[in-house]
TILO-865711 format. One record per atom (N, C-alpha, C): residue in three letters; x, y, z. Coordinates in steps of 0.2 Angstrom, whole numbers. Layout:
BEGIN
residu	X	Y	Z
ALA	X	Y	Z .
...
REM end
This chain:
BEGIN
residu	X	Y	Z
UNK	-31	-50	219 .
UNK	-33	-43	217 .
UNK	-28	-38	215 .
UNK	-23	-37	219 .
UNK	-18	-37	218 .
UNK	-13	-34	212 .
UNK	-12	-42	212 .
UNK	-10	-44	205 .
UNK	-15	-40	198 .
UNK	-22	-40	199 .
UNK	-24	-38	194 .
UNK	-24	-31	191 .
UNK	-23	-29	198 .
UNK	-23	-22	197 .
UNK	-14	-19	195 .
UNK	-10	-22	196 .
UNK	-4	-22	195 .
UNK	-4	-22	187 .
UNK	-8	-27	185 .
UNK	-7	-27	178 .
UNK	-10	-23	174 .
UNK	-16	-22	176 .
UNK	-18	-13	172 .
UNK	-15	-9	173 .
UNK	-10	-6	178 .
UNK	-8	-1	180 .
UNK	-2	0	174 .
UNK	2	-5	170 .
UNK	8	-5	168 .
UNK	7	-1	160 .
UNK	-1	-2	157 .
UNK	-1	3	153 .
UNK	-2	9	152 .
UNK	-5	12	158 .
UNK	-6	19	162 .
UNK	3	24	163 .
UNK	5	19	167 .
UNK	12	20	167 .
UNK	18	22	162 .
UNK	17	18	157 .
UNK	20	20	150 .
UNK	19	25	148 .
UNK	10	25	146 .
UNK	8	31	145 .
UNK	10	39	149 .
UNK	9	37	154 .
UNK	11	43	160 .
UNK	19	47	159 .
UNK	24	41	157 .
UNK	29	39	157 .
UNK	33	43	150 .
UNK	26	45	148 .
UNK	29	50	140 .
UNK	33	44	135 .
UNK	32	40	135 .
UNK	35	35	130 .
UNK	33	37	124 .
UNK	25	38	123 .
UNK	22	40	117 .
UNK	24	47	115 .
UNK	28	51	117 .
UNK	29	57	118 .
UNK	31	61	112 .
UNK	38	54	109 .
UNK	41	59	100 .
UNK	35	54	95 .
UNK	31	54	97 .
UNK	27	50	91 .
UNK	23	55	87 .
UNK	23	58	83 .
UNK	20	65	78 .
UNK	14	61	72 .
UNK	10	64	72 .
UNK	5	60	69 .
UNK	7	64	61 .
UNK	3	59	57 .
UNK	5	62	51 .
UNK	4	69	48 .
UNK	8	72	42 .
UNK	4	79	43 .
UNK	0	77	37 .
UNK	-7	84	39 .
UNK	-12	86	35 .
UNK	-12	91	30 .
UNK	-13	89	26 .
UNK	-11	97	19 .
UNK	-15	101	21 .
UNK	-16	108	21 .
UNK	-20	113	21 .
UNK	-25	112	15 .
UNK	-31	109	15 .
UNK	-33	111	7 .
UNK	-38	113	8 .
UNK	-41	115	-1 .
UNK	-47	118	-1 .
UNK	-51	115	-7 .
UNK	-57	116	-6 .
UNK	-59	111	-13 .
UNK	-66	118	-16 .
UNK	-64	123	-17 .
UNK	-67	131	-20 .
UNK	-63	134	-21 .
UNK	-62	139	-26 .
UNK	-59	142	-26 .
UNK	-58	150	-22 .
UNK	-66	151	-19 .
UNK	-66	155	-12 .
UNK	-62	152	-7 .
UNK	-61	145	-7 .
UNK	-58	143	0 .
UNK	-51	144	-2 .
UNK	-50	143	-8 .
UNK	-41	144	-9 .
UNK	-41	150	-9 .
UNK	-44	158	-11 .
UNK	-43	163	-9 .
UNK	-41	163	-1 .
UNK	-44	160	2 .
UNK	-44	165	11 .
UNK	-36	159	12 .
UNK	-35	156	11 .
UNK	-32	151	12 .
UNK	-23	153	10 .
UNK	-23	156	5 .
UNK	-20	159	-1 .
UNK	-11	158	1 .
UNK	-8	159	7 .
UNK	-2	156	6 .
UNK	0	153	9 .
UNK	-4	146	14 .
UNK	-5	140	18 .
UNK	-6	136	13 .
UNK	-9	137	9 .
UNK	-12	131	4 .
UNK	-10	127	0 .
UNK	-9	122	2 .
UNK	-5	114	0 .
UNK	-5	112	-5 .
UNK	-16	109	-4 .
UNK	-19	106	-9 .
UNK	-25	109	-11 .
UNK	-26	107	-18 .
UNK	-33	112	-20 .
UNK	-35	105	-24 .
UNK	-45	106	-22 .
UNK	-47	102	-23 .
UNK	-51	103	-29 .
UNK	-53	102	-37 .
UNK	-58	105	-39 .
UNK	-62	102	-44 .
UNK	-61	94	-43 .
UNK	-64	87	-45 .
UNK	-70	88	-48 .
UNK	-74	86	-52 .
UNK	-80	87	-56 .
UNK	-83	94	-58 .
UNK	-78	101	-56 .
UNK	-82	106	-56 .
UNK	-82	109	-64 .
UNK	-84	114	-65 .
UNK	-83	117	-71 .
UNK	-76	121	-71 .
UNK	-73	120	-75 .
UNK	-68	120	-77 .
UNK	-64	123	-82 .
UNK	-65	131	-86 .
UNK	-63	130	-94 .
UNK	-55	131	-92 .
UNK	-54	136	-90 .
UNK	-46	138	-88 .
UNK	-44	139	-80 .
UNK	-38	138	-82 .
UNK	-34	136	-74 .
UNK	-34	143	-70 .
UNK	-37	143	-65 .
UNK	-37	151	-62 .
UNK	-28	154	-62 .
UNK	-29	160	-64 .
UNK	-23	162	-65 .
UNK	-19	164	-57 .
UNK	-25	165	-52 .
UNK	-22	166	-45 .
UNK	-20	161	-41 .
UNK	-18	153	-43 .
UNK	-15	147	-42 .
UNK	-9	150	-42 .
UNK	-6	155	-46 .
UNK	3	156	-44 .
UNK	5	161	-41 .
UNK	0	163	-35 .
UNK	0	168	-29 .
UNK	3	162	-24 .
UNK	-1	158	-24 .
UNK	1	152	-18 .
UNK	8	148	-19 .
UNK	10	149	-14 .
UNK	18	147	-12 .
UNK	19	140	-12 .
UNK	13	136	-7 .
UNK	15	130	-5 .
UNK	11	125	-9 .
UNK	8	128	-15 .
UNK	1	123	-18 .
UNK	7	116	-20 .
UNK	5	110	-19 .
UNK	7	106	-20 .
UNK	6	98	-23 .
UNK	-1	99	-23 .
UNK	-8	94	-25 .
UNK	-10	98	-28 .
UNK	-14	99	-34 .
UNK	-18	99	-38 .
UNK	-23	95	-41 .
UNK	-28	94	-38 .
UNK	-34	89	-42 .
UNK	-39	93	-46 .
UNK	-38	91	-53 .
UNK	-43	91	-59 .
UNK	-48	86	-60 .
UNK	-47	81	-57 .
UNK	-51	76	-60 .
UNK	-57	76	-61 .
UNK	-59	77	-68 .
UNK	-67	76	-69 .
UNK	-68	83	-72 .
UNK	-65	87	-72 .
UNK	-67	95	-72 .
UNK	-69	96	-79 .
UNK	-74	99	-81 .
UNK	-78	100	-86 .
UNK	-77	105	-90 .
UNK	-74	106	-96 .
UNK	-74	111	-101 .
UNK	-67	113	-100 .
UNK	-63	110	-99 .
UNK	-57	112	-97 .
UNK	-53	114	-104 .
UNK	-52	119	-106 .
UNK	-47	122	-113 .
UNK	-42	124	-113 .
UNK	-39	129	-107 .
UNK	-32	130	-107 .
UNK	-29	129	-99 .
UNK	-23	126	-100 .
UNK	-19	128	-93 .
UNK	-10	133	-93 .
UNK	-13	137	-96 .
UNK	-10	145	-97 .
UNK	-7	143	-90 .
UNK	-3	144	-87 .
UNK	-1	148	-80 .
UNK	0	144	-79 .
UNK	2	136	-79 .
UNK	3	130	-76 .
UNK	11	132	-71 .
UNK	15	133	-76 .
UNK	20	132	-75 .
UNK	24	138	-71 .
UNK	20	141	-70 .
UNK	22	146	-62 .
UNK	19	144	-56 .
UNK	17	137	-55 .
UNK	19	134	-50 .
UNK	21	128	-49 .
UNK	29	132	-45 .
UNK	33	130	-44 .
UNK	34	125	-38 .
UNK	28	127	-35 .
UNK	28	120	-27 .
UNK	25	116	-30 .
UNK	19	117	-37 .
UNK	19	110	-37 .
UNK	21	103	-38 .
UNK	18	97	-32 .
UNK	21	88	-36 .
UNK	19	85	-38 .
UNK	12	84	-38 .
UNK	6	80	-41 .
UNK	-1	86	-41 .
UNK	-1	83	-50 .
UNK	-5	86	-51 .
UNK	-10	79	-55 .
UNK	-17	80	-54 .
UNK	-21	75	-58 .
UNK	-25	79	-63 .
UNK	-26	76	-68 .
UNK	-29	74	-73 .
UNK	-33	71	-75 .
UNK	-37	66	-72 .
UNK	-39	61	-73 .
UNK	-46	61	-76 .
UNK	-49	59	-82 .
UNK	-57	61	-83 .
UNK	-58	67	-87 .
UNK	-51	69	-88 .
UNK	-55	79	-88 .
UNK	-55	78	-96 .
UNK	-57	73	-102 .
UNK	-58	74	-107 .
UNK	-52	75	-112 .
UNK	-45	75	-110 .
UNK	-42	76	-114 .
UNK	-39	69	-121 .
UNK	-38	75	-126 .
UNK	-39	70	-134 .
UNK	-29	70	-134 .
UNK	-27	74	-130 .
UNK	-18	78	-130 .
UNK	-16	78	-122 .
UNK	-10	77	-121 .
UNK	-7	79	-115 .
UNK	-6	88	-117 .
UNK	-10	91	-112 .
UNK	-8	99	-113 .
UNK	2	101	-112 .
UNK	3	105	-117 .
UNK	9	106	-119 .
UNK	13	110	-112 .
UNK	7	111	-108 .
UNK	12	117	-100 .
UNK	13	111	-95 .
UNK	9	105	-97 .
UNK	14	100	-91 .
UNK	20	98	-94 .
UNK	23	99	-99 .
UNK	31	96	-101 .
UNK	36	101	-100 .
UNK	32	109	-96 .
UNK	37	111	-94 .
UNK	38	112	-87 .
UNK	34	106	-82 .
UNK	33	104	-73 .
UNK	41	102	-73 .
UNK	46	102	-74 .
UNK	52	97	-72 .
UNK	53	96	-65 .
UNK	49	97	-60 .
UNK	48	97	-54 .
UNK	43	94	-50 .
UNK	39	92	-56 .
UNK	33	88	-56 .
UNK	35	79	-52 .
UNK	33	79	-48 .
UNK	33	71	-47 .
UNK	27	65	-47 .
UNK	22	67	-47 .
UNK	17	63	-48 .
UNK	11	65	-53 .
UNK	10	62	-59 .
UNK	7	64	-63 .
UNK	0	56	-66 .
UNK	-6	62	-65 .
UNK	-12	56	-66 .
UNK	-15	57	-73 .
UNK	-16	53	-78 .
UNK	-17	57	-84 .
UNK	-23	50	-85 .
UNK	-26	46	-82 .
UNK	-29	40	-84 .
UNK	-38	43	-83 .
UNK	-41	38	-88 .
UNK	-46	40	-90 .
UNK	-48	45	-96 .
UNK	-42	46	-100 .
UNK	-45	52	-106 .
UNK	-44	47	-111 .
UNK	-43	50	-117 .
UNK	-43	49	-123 .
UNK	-38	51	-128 .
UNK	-31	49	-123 .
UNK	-25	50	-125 .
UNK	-23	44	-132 .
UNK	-22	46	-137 .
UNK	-19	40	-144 .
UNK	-11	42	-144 .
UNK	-9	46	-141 .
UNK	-2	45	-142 .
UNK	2	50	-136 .
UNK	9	50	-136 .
UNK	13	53	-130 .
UNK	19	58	-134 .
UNK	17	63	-134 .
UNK	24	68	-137 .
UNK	32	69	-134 .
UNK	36	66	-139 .
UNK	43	67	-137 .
UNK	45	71	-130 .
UNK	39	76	-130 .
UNK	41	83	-125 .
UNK	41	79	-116 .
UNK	37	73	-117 .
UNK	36	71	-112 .
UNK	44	71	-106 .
UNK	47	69	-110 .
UNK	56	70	-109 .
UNK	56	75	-101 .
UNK	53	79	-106 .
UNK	57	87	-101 .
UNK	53	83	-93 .
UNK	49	80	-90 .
UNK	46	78	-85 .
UNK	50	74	-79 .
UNK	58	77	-79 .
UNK	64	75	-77 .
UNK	62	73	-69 .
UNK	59	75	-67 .
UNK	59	71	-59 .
UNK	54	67	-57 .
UNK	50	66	-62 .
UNK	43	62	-61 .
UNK	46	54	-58 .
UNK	40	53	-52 .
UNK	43	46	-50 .
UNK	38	42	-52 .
UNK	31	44	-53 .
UNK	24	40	-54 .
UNK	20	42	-61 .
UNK	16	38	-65 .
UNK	15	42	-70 .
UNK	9	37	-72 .
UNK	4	41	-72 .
UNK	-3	34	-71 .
UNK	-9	37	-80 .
UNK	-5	32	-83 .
UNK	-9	32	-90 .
UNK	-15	28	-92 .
UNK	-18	23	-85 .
UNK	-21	20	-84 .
UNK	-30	22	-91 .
UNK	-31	16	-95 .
UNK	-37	18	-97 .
UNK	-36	24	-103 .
UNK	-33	23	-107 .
UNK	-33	27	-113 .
UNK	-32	24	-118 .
UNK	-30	26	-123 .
UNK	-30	23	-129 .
UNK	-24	23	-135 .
UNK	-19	22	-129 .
UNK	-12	23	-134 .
UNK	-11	17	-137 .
UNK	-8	17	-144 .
UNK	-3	9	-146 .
UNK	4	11	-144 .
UNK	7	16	-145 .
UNK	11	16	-144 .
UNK	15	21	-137 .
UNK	21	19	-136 .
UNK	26	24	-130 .
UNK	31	28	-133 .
UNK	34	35	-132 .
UNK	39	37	-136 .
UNK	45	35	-135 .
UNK	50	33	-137 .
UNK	58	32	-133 .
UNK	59	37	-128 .
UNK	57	43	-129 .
UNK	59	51	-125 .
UNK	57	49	-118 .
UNK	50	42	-119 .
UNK	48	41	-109 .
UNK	54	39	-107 .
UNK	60	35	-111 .
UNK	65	31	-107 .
UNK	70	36	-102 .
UNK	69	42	-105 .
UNK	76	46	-102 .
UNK	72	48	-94 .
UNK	65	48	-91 .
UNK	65	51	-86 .
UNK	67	45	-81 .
UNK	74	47	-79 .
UNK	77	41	-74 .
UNK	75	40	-68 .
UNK	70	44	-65 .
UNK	68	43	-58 .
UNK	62	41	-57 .
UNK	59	37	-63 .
UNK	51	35	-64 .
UNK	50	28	-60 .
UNK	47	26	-55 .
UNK	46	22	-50 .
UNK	41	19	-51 .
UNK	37	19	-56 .
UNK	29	15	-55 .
UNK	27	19	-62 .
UNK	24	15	-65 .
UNK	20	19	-73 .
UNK	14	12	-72 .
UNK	8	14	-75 .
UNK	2	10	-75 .
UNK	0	12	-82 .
UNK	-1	9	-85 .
UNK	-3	8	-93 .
UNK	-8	3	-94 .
UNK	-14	1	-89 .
UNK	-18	-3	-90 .
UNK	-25	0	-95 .
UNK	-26	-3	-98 .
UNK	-32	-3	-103 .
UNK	-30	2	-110 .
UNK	-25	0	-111 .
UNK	-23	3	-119 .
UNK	-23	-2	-123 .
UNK	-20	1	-129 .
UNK	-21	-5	-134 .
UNK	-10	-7	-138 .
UNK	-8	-5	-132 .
UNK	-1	-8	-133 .
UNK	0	-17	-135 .
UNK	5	-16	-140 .
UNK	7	-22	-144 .
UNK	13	-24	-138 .
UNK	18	-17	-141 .
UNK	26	-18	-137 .
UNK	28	-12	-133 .
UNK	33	-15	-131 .
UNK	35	-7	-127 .
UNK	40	-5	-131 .
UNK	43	0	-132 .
UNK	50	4	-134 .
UNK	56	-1	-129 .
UNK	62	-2	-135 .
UNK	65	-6	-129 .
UNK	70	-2	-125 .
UNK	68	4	-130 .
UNK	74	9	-122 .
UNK	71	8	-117 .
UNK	64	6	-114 .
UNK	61	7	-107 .
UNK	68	3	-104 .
UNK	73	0	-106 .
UNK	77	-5	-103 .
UNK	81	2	-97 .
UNK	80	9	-101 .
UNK	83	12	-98 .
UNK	82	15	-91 .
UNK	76	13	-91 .
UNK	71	15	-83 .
UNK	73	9	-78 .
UNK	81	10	-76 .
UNK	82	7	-71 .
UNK	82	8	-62 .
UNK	76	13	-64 .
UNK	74	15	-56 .
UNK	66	10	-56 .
UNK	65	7	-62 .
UNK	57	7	-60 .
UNK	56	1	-56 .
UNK	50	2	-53 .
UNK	48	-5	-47 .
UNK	41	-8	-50 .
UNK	36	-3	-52 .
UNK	32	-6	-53 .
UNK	29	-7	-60 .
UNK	28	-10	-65 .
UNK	24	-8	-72 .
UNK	18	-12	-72 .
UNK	12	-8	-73 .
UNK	6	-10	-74 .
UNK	3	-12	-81 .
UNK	2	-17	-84 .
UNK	-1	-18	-90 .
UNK	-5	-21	-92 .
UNK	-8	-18	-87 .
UNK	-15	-25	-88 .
UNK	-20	-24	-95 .
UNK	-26	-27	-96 .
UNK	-28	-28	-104 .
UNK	-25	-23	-110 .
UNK	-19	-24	-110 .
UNK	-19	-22	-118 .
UNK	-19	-26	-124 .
UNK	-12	-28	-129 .
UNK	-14	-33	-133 .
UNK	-5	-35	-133 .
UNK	-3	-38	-129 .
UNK	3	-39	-128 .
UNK	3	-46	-130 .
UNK	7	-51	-134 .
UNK	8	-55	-134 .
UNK	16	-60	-133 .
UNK	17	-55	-129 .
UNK	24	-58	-127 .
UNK	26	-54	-122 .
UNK	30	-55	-115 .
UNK	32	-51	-110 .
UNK	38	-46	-113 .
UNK	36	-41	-113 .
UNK	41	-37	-116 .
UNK	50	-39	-116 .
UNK	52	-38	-118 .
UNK	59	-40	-116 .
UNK	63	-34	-115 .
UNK	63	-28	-116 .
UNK	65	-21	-112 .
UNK	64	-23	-103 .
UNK	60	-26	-102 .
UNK	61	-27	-93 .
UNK	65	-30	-90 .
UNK	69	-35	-96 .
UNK	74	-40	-93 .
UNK	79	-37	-89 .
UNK	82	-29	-92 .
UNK	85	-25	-89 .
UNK	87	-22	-82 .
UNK	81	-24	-80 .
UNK	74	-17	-74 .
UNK	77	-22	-68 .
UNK	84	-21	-64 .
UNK	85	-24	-58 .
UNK	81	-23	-52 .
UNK	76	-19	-53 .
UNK	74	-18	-46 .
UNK	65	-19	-47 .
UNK	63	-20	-51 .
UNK	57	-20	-51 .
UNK	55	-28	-48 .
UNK	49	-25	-46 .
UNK	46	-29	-39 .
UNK	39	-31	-43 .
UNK	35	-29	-45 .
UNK	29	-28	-44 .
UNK	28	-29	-52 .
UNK	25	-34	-58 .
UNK	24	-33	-64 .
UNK	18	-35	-66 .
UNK	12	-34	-67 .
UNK	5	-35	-69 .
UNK	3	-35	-77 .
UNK	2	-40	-77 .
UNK	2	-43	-87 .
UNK	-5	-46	-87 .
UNK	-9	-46	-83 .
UNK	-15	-49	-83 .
UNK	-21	-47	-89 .
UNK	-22	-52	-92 .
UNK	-28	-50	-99 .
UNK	-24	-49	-106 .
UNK	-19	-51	-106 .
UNK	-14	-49	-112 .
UNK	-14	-60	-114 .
UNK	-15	-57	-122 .
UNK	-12	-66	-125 .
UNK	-7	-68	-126 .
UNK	-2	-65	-119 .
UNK	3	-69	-121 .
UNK	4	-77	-119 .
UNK	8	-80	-122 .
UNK	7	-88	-123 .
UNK	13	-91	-117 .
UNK	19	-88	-118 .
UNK	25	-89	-112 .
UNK	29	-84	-109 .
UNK	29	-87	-103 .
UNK	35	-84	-98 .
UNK	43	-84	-101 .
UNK	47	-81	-102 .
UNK	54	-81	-106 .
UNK	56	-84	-97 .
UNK	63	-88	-100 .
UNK	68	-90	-93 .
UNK	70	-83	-91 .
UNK	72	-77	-93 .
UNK	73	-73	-90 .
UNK	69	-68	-85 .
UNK	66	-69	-87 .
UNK	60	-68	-79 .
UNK	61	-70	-72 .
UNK	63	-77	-72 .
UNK	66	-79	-67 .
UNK	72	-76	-63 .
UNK	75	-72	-68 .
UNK	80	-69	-68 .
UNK	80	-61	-62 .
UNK	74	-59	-62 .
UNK	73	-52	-58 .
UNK	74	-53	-51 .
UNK	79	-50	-49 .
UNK	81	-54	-42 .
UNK	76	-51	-35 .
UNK	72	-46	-38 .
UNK	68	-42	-33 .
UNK	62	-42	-34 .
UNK	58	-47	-38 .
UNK	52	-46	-42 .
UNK	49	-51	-34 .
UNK	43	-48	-30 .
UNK	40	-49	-24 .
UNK	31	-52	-28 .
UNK	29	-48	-35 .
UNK	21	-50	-36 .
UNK	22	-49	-43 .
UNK	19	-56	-47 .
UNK	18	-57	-53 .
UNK	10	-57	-57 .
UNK	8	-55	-59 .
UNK	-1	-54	-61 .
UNK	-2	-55	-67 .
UNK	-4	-64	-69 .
UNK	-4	-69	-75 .
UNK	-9	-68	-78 .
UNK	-15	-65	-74 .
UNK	-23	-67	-75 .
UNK	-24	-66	-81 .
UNK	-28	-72	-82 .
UNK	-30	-71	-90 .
UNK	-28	-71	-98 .
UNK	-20	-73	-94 .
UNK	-14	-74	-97 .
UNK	-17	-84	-103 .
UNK	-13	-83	-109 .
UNK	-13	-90	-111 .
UNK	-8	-93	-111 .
UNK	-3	-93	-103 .
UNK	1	-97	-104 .
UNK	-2	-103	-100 .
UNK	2	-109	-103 .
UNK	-1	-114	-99 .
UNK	6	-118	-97 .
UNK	14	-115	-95 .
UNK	15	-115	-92 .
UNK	22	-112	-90 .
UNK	26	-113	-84 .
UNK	30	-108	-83 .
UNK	38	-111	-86 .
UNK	43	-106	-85 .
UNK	52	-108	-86 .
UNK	51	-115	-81 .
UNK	57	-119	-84 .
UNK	55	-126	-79 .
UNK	60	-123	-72 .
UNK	65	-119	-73 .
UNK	69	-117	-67 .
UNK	65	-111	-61 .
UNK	63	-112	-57 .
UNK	60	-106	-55 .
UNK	64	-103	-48 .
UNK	71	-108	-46 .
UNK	73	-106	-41 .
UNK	76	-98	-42 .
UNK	76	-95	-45 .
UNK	79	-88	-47 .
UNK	73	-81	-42 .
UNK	66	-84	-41 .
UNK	61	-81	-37 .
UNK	63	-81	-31 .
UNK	68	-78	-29 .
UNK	69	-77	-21 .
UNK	66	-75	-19 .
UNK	64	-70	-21 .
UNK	61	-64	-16 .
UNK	52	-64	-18 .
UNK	49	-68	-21 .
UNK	44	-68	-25 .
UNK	38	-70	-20 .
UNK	32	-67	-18 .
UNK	30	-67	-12 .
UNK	19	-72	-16 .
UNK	21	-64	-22 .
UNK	14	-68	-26 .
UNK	13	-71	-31 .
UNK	11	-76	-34 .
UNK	11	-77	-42 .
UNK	4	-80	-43 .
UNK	-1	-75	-46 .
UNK	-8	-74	-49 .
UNK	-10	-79	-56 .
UNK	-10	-83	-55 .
UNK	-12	-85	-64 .
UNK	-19	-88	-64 .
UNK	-23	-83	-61 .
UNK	-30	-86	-61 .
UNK	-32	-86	-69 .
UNK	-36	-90	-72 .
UNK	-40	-90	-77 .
UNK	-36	-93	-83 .
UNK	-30	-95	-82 .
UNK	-25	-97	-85 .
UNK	-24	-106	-88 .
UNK	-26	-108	-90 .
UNK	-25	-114	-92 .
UNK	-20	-119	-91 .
UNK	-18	-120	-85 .
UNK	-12	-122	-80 .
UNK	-14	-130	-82 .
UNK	-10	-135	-82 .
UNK	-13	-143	-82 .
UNK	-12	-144	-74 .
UNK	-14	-150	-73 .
UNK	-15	-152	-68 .
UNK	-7	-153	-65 .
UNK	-4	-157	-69 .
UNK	4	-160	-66 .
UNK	9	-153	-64 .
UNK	7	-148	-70 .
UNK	11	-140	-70 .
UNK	10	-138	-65 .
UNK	1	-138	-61 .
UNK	0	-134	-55 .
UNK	7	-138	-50 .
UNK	6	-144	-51 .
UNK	10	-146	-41 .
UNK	16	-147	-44 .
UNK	18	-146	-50 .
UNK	27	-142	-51 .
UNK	28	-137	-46 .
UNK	24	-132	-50 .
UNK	24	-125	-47 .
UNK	25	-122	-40 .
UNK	19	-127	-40 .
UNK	17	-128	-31 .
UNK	24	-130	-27 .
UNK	27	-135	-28 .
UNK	32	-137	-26 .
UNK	39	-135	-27 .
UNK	38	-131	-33 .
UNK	46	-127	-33 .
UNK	45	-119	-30 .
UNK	39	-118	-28 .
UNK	37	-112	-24 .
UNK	34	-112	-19 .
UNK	39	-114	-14 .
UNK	31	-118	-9 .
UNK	31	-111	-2 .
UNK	36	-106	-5 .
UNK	34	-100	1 .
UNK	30	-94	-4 .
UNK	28	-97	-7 .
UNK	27	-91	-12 .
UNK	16	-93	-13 .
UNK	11	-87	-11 .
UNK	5	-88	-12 .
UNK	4	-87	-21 .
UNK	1	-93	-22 .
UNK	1	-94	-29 .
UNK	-6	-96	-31 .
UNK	-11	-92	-34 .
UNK	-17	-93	-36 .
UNK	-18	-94	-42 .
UNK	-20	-100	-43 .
UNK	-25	-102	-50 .
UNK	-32	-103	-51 .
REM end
């Protein structure tokens, strides 16, 4: 009996023991999702929330608030000017997403402060040189529009860490993207890619490449080559089969080629030159 109580008592004791003591729980942005709640709120206010509301213009008392830092549009209805954008100064992410736009509004290209930008879901056909000026962005989510093309001006923002370009109608990339060599993640899922861009062969750090739903027919040997690439996303892909070298996948964790037309003999290649690596077909 003893003994059992000995053993309960030893996580009471840690506990008691302030072990847990510098552990700080994450912080909470101050936010508000009305614009009466950002009134009262006015220079605590982190994140403003204003997702599906009506929306024609940016309230011009956003650049009272010191700390606003988040901005959520998404969905906002009727939305036609954002006048006053660029007087604030604290914000990093601002979203976009849904609110109908045919153009990127011309006051986001002068965020240079801007880190996190959501522009997915409108009715974007193309991207203005000005995009450039977006010098600190590290995320940039164009997912579900309708561009063919990228401008070279995206290659100059050096600190871009992730772009998601799923559901456009891209052929190729610009091959300046080779200059984006901070990026980890590109997302390209259904456009109309018929060969793995060759601009990526640059990208040392990229981890994470998603090509799924694109007709492209092969893997280039230099793909193997990415010495940091962890997850690959083949699905729906028409290769039917990989580089014969695959040892260059050190670090490679997933390789997706569901739906893919793999032969039987290719699978237990693959399988066998990859045998720490989870591999779906």
């Amino acid at each position: 009996m003893r003994k059992h109580c000995y053993v309960l008592a030893v996580p009471f004791l840690l506990l008691s023991s302030g072990c847990f003591e510098n552990r700080q729980a994450p912080h909470r942005p101050v936010t508000a999702s009305s614009m009466a709640e950002a009134a009262e709120k006015n220079d605590e206010l982190e994140r403003l929330v204003l997702a599906g509301q009506p929306l024609a213009a940016l309230p011009l008392e956003l650049a009272s608030m010191p700390k606003l830092a988040f901005l959520d549009l998404r969905g906002v209805q009727g939305l036609k000017s954002l006048a006053g954008l660029p007087k604030l100064k604290a914000l990093k992410r601002l979203d976009l997403s849904a609110a109908g736009l045919t153009a990127v509004p011309s006051e986001i290209f002068r965020l240079s402060w801007l880190e996190h930008l959501y522009l997915a879901e409108n009715a974007l056909v193309s991207l203005p040189p000005d995009i450039a000026g977006l010098s600190s962005l590290t995320y940039l989510n164009l997912d579900h529009n309708q561009l063919t093309t990228l401008p070279p001006e995206l290659c100059r923002i050096k600190s871009l860490r992730w772009i998601r370009l799923n559901g456009n109608q891209l052929e190729v990339l610009p091959i300046e993207m080779s200059a984006l060599t901070s990026l980890q993640r590109i997302y390209l899922r259904q456009n109309k890619l018929t060969a793995v861009p060759e601009c990526l062969k640059a990208l040392p750090l990229l981890e994470d490449i998603s090509l799924s739903d694109n007709p492209i027919l092969k893997i280039p040997d230099w793909m193997t080559g990415l010495p940091k690439l962890r997850q690959i996303d083949l699905d729906g892909c028409k290769v039917t089969k990989l580089p014969s070298d695959l040892n260059g996948w050190k670090s490679l964790q997933v390789l997706s080629l569901v739906r893919c037309q793999i032969p039987a003999d290719e699978k237990v290649r693959i399988r066998k030159s990859l045998p720490k690596v989870h591999v779906a077909f």
